[in-house]
SEGU-448191 format. One line per 8 residues: number of its first residue (from 1); for each residue x, y, z of C-alpha. Coordinates in pm, whole numbers, plus 50000, padded with zeros to 5 digits. Example, Ala and Ser with C-alpha at 12.3 -4.5 7.8 and 13.67 -1.06 7.14 Angstrom:
// residues 2
1> 51230:49550:50780 | 51367:49894:50714
END
This chain:
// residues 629
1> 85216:50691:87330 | 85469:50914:87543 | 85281:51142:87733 | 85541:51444:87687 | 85567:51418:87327 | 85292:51195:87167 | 85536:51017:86959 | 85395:50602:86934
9> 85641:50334:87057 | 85552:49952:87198 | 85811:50016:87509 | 85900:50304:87725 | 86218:50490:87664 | 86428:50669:87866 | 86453:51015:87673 | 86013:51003:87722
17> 86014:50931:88076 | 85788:51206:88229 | 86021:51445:88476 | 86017:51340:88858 | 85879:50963:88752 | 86121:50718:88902 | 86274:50488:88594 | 86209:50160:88661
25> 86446:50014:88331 | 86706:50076:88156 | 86504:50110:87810 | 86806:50146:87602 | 86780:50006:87267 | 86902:49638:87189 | 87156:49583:86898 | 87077:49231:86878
33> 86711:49313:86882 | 86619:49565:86713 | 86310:49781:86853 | 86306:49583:87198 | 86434:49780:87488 | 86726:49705:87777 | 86498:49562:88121 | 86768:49622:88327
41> 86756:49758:88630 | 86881:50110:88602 | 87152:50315:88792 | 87194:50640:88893 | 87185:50810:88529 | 86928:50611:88445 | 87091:50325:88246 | 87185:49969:88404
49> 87549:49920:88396 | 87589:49741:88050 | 87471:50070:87904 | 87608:50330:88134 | 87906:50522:87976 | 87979:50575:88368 | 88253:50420:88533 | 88092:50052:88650
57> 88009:50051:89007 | 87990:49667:89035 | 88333:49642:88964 | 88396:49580:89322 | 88182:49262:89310 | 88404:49112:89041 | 88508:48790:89241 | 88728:48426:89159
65> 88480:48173:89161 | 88619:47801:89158 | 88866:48012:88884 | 88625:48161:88717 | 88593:48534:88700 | 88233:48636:88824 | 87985:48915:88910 | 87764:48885:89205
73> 87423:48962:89058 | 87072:48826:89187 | 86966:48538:88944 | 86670:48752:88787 | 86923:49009:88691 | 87143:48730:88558 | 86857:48594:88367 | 86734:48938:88181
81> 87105:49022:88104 | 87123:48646:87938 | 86802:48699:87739 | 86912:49099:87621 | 87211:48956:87462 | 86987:48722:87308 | 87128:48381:87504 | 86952:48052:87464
89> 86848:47821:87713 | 86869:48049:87982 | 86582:47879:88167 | 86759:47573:88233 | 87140:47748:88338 | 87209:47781:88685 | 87332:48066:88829 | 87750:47994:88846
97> 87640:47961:88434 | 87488:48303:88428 | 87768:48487:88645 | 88079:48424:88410 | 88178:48709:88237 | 88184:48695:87841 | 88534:48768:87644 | 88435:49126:87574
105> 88350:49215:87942 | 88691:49061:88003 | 88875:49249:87761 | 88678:49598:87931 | 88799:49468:88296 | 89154:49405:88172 | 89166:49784:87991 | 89009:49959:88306
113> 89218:49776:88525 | 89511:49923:88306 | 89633:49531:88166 | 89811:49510:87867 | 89896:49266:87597 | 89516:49105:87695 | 89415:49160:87345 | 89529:48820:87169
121> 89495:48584:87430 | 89210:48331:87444 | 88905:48336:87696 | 89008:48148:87966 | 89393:48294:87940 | 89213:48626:87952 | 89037:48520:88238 | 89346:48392:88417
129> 89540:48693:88357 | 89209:48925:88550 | 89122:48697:88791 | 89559:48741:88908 | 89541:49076:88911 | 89227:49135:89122 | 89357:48898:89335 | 89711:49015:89364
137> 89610:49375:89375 | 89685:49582:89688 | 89445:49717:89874 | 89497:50082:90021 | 89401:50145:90414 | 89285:49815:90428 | 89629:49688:90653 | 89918:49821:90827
145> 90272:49632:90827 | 90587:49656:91043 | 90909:49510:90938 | 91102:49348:91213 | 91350:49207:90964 | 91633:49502:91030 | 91784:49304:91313 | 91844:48995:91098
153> 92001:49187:90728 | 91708:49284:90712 | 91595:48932:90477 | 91483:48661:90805 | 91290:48762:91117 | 90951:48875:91150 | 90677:49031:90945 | 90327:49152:91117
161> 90043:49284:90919 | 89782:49426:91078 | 89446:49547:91000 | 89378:49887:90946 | 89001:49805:90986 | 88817:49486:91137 | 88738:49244:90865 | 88649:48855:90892
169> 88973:48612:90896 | 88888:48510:90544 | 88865:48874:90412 | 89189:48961:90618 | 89363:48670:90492 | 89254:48810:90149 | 89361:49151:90129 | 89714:49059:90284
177> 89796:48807:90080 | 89968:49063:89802 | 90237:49167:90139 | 90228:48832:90194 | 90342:48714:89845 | 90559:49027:89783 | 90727:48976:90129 | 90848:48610:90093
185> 90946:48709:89727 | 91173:48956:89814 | 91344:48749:90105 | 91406:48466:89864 | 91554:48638:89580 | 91804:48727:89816 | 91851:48404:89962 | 91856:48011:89820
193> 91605:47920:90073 | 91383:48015:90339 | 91166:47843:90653 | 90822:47993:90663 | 90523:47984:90821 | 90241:48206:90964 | 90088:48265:91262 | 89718:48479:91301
201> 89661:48604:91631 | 89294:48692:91644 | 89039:48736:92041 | 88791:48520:92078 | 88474:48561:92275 | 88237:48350:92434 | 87938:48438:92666 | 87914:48214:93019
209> 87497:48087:93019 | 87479:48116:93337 | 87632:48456:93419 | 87591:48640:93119 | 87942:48785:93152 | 88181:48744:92821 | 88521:48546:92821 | 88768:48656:92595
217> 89152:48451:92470 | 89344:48549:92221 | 89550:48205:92041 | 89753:48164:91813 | 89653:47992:91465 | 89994:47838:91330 | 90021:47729:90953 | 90276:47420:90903
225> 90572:47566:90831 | 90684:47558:90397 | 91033:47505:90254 | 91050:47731:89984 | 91380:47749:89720 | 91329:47946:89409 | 91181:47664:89206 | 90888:47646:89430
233> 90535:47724:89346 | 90526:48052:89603 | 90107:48063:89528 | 90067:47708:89568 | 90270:47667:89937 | 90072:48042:90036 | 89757:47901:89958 | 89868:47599:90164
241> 89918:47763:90478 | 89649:48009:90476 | 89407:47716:90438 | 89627:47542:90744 | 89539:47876:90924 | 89185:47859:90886 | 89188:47528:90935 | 89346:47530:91296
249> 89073:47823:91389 | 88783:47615:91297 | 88907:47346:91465 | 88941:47545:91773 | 88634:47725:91735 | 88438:47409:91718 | 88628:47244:91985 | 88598:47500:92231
257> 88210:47489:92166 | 88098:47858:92222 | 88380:48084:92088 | 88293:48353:91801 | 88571:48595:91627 | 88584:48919:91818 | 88853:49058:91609 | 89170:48980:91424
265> 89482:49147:91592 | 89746:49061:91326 | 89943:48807:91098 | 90275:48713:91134 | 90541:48586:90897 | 90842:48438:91002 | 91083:48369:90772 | 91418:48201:90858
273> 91688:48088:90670 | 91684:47756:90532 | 92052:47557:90359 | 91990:47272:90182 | 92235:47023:90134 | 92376:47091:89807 | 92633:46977:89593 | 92825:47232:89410
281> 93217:47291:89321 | 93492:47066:89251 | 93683:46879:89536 | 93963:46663:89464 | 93952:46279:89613 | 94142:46221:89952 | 94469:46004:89809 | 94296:45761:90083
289> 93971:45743:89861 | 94161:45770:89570 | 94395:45461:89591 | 94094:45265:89558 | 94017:45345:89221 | 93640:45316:89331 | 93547:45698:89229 | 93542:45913:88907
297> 93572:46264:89015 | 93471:46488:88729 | 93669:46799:88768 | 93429:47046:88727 | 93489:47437:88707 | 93117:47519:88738 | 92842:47473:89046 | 92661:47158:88795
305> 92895:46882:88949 | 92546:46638:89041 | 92504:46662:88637 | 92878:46548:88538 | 92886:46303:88785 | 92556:46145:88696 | 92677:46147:88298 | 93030:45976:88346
313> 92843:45723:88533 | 92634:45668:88196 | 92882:45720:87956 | 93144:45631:88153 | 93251:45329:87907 | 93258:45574:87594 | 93474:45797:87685 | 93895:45839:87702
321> 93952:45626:87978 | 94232:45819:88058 | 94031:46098:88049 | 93717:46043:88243 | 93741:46301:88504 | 93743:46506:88232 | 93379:46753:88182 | 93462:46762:87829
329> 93434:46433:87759 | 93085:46424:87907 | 92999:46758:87740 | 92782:46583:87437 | 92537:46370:87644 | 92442:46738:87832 | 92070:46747:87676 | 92021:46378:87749
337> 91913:46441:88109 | 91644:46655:88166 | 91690:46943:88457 | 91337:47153:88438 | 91270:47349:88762 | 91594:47248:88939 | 91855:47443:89035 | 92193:47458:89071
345> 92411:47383:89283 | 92151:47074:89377 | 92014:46977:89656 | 91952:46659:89817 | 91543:46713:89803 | 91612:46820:89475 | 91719:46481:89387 | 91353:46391:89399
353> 91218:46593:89096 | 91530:46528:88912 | 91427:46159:88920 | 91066:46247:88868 | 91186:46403:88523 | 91405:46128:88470 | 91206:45836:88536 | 91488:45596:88418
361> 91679:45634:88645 | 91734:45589:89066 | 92039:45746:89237 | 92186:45700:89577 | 92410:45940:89768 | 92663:45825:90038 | 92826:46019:90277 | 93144:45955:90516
369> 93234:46019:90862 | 93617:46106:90756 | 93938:45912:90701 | 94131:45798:91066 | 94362:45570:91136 | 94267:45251:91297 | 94491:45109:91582 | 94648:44874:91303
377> 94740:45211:91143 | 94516:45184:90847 | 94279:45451:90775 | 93848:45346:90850 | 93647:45472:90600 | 93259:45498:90774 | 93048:45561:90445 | 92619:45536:90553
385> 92354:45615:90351 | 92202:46000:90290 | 91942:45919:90007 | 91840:45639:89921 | 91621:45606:89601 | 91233:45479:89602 | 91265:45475:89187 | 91235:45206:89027
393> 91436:45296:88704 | 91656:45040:88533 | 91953:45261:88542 | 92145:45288:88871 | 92389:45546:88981 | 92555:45580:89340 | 92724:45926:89410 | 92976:46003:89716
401> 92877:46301:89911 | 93234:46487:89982 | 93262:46796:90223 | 93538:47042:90245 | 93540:47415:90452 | 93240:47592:90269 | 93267:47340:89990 | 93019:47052:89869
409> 93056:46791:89563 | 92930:46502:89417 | 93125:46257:89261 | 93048:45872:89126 | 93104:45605:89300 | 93245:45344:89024 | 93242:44997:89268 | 93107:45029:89662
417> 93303:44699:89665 | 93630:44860:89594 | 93525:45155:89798 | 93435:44905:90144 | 93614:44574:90072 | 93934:44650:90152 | 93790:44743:90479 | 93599:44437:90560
425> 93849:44174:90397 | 94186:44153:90324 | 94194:43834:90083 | 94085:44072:89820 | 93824:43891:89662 | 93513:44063:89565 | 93203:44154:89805 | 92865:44205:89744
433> 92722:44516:89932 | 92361:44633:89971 | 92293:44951:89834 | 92048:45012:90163 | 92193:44890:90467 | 92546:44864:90402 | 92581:44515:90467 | 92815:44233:90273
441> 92777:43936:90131 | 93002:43656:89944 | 92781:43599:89662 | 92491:43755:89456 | 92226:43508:89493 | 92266:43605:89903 | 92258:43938:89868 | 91949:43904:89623
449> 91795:43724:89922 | 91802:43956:90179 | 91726:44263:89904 | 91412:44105:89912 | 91388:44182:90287 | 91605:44483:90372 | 91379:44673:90052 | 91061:44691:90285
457> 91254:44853:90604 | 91431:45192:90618 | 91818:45283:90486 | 92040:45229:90769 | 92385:45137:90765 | 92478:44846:91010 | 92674:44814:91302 | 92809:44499:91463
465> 92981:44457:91848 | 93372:44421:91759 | 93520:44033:91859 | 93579:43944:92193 | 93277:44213:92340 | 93020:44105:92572 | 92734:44237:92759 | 92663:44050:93076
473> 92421:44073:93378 | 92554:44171:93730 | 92287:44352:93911 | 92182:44052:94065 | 91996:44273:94380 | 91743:44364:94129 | 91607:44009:94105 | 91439:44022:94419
481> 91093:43980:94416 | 90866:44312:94547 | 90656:44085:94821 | 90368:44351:94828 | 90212:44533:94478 | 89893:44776:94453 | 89679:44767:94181 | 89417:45073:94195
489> 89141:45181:93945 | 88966:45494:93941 | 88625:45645:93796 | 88636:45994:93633 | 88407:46224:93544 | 88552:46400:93217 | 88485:46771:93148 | 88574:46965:92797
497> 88907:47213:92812 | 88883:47532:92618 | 89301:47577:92549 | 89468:47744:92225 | 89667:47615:91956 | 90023:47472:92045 | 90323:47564:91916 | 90415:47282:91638
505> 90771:47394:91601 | 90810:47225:91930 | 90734:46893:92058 | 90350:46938:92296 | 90110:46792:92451 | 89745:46894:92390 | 89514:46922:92661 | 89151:46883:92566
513> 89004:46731:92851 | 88995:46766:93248 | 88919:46439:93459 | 88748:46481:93791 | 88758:46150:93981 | 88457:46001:94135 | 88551:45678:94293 | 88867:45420:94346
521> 88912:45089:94387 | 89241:44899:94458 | 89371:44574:94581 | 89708:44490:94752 | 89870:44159:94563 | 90116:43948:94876 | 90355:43744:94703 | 90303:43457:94930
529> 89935:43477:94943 | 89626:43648:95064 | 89691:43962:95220 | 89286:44181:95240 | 89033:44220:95058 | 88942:44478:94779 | 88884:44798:94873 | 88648:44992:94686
537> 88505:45377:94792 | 88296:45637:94566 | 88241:46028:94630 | 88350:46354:94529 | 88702:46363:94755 | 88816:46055:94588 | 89095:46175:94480 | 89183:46258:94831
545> 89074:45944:95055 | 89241:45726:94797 | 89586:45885:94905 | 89466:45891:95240 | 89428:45501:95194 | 89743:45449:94990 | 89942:45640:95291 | 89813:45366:95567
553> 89841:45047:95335 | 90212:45144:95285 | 90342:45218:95689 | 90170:44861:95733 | 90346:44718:95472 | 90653:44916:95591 | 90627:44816:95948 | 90610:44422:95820
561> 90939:44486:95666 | 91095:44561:95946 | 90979:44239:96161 | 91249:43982:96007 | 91194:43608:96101 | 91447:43372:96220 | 91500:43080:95944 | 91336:42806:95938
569> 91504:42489:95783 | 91404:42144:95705 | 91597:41852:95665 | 91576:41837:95299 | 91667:42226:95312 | 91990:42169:95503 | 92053:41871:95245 | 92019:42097:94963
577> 92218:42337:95087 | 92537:42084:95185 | 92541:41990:94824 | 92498:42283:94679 | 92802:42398:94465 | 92678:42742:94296 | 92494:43055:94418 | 92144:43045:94376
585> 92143:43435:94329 | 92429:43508:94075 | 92468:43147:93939 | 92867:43151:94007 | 93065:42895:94174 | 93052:42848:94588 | 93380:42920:94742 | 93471:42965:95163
593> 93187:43252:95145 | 92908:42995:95132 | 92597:43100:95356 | 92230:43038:95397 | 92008:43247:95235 | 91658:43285:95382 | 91346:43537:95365 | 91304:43782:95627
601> 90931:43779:95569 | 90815:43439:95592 | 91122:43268:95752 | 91169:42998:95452 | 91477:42852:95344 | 91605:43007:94943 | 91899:42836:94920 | 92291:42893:94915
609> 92475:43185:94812 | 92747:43375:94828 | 92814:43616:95163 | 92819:43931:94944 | 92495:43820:94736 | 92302:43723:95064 | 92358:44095:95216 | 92253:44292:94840
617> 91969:44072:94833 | 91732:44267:95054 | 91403:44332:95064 | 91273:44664:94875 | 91216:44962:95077 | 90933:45014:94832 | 90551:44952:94729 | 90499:45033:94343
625> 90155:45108:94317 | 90008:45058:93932 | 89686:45263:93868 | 89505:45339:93554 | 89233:45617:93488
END
């Protein structure tokens, strides 16, 4: 019974709540049960948000969950809306279950969010199409951005987005991703291509143990940098280096053992222009090239010249032969190939999806260092390879990769032999080349033979020394043995380095360790026998007696090298050296120079040589010392 009004009822409603009683439900009827009342948790007019004809104040905890569009609710919240709307099983759903929005709540989000054309699509279309907006949405006074892109035409240069107010790197990352995505669009649908990557700069803090007193850095967090045309999938390669981001400050983080976010200072992106190789316009064969009668130049008025010259080397044999340069001719066999997501004029990386769609077929490009003449007066033709294909479709095409000013093409390459014979052999019969390395063979079976070889290693093209070339030995000083070698070891004690991020647009190394020595040990090898014993010291200076050590061994070794003995010769040395007809040191023949060659260290005979050998075949004026840590 209410106790304003008297009137019976089994639950509470809101319209007989006593005045200045705090609600504790929602109590508004149920349409799916009729005379049970709402349990939910009620707002500030007094009805829970499924109810309240106010604007929803939970709209704000709308958030993507592994793509699904979800509100963040406790799970006994979840569970009473679930059992209002009359839901089954509810006891045995877990809470990612609970939290997905139905169809209808969708279609409210998409109206209030101001969405159109949401009314016919499907649930999980209609989920897609929120779940991009919330995400893509910017957010107001939540980041400041300079442009730094004026000095370049104002497309490449720098971007830097700051935060207006400190948030976490993942929410910052989050609410700049919409400058982010608008930023990079912009740039490339001015230009074919762009180099980007992104760089957070955010101070870190750590607190010394032992004095209390806080150290701060502030590194940089560098994605890998993206290649972007305008067939790329701009979300996918964003989401790629934001994750790299995070990814390189974790690892940091946990490296440098200690170190918590202070705050985030900014987030670069750096865009720079990017070219790709790209065939485009027609070029007409060098008269060099075209004597050969090894190409079919398709002469093309359009930017599509990869496309003709890939169809006249398919239909090549169904077409006016007099007429196969001809686009016309090729003009039927246009839907054949299939060019989804590629553009034109095409690229060489483009090459990649075009065989991906086309599965039948593998293409090779050549390119060519230029027509010169030769000192017979012939013109070399230098073709190597620029792509070579990892396909393994049945159908094989090999296209020349021509240059001119501004101007790129791509034209088909009819017979490599025609194209290279002439300039390996002038009996004109045919050659067999390898599609990889270049190379040439007399028959197939050979060149099917070392396919089976040259298919596991990487496409190079092959160059041999020219006839009558040879590489000889004449440093013959340099074959004198180094009498005295140290061989030291050392003991370190190893101690963690706390260092940023490098740079990997440039080549680095990474320091992540500092080695304190704590002991030596090294032994001096004599050539002719024992020299001392081991020596072997521990403390904290090692570092320092061991050079201290080093500095004596080597002005006794030094002083030894001055001290030259007289020779010493036996009979059977003077014997060997009467019949001895070449130089022991360069191996030539003995002439009127012949002398006695002996060392200065020990006195012992070596054997003959020349005068001129004997005096360059001195002893170092060095110790190498080999030490590991």
């Amino acid at each position: 019974m209410c106790q304003n009004c008297g009137a019976q009822f089994t639950k509470p409603r809101f319209e007989h709540q006593p005045d200045g009683e705090q609600k504790t439900t929602c109590g508004y009827p149920l349409k799916r049960k009729k005379g049970q009342l709402c349990k939910s948790k009620p707002g500030k007019d007094g009805l829970c948000w499924r109810h309240s004809k106010q604007p929803r104040q939970q709209e704000e905890e709308i958030i993507p969950v592994e793509g699904k569009m979800v509100v963040k609710e406790t799970m006994k919240t979840l569970r009473q809306i679930a059992k209002d709307e009359g839901l089954r099983g509810i006891s045995r759903k877990n809470k990612e279950a609970l939290e997905v929005l139905s169809k209808k709540q969708l279609k409210a989000l998409a109206k209030n969010r101001g969405l159109t054309k949401y009314s016919q699509l499907k649930r999980d279309d209609l989920n897609h199409l929120v779940e991009e907006d919330i995400k893509n949405a910017p957010v107001e006074d939540e980041i400041n951005v300079t442009d730094r892109r004026q000095a370049l035409n104002g497309v490449f240069g720098t971007v830097v987005i700051e935060p207006a107010k400190q948030h976490d790197v993942a929410t910052f990352l989050k609410v700049s991703r919409s400058t982010v995505t608008t930023t990079i669009s912009d740039a490339l649908a001015q230009k074919k291509g762009l180099k980007v990557n992104l760089v957070l700069l955010a101070e870190l803090v750590k607190t010394d143990p032992a004095t209390g007193e806080n150290k701060y850095v502030t590194p940089y967090f560098r994605s890998a940098q993206a290649i972007l045309t305008q067939s790329s999938d701009l979300e996918l390669e964003i989401d790629f280096m934001m994750g790299k981001v995070k990814e390189n400050m974790a690892k940091y983080m946990r490296e440098g053992s200690g170190w918590t976010l202070g705050h985030v200072e900014n987030l670069e992106i750096h865009l720079n222009q990017f070219n790709p190789l790209k065939g485009a316009s027609f070029i007409p064969t060098p008269s060099a090239l075209a004597k050969k009668k090894a190409i079919i130049n398709v002469q093309n008025k359009d930017q599509e010249c990869f496309k003709w010259a890939i169809l006249s080397a398919l239909h090549h044999e169904e077409v006016d032969q007099k007429n196969t340069n001809r686009p016309s001719q090729y003009v039927k066999w246009e839907d054949d190939l299939k060019f989804e997501g590629i553009d034109f004029p095409v690229s060489l990386r483009a090459i990649d999806k075009f065989e991906r769609c086309n599965v039948d077929l593998n293409i090779n490009v050549y390119g060519y260092d230029g027509l010169k003449k030769g000192e017979d007066g012939e013109e070399d033709l230098q073709v190597y390879p620029l792509r070579i294909s990892k396909n393994t479709g049945m159908r094989h095409v090999d296209l020349l990769f021509q240059t001119s000013d501004s101007k790129q093409h791509y034209c088909w390459i009819k017979s490599l032999s025609r194209l290279l014979g002439s300039q390996i052999s002038e009996h004109g019969h045919e050659l067999f080349f390898c599609r990889r390395c270049l190379n040439h063979f007399s028959r197939q079976d050979i060149l099917d033979e070392h396919m089976e070889y040259c298919s596991q290693k990487d496409a190079v093209r092959i160059v041999m020394p020219e006839e009558e070339s040879f590489v000889g030995f004449h440093n013959h000083k340099k074959m004198m043995r180094v009498p005295f070698a140290i061989y030291a070891d050392f003991e370190c004690f190893t101690e963690k380095l706390d260092t940023c991020q490098p740079d990997s647009s440039h080549s680095y190394t990474k320091a992540y360790q500092l080695q304190r020595p704590s002991g030596f040990c090294y032994h001096i090898k004599y050539a002719h026998g024992d020299y001392k014993d081991p020596v072997v010291y521990c403390g904290e200076d090692a570092a320092k007696k061991f050079v201290q050590c080093i500095e004596e061994e080597v002005r006794a070794i030094a002083k030894l090298y001055k001290e030259k003995k007289p020779m010493e010769m036996t009979d059977d040395d003077k014997a060997n050296f009467e019949a001895s007809t070449h130089c022991h040191i360069c191996g030539d023949a003995l002439g009127g120079d012949k002398v006695r060659d002996h060392d200065h260290l020990t006195g012992k005979y070596r054997g003959a040589a020349h005068n001129q050998c004997n005096l360059d075949f001195q002893l170092p004026k060095h110790v190498p010392i080999f030490s590991t840590i």
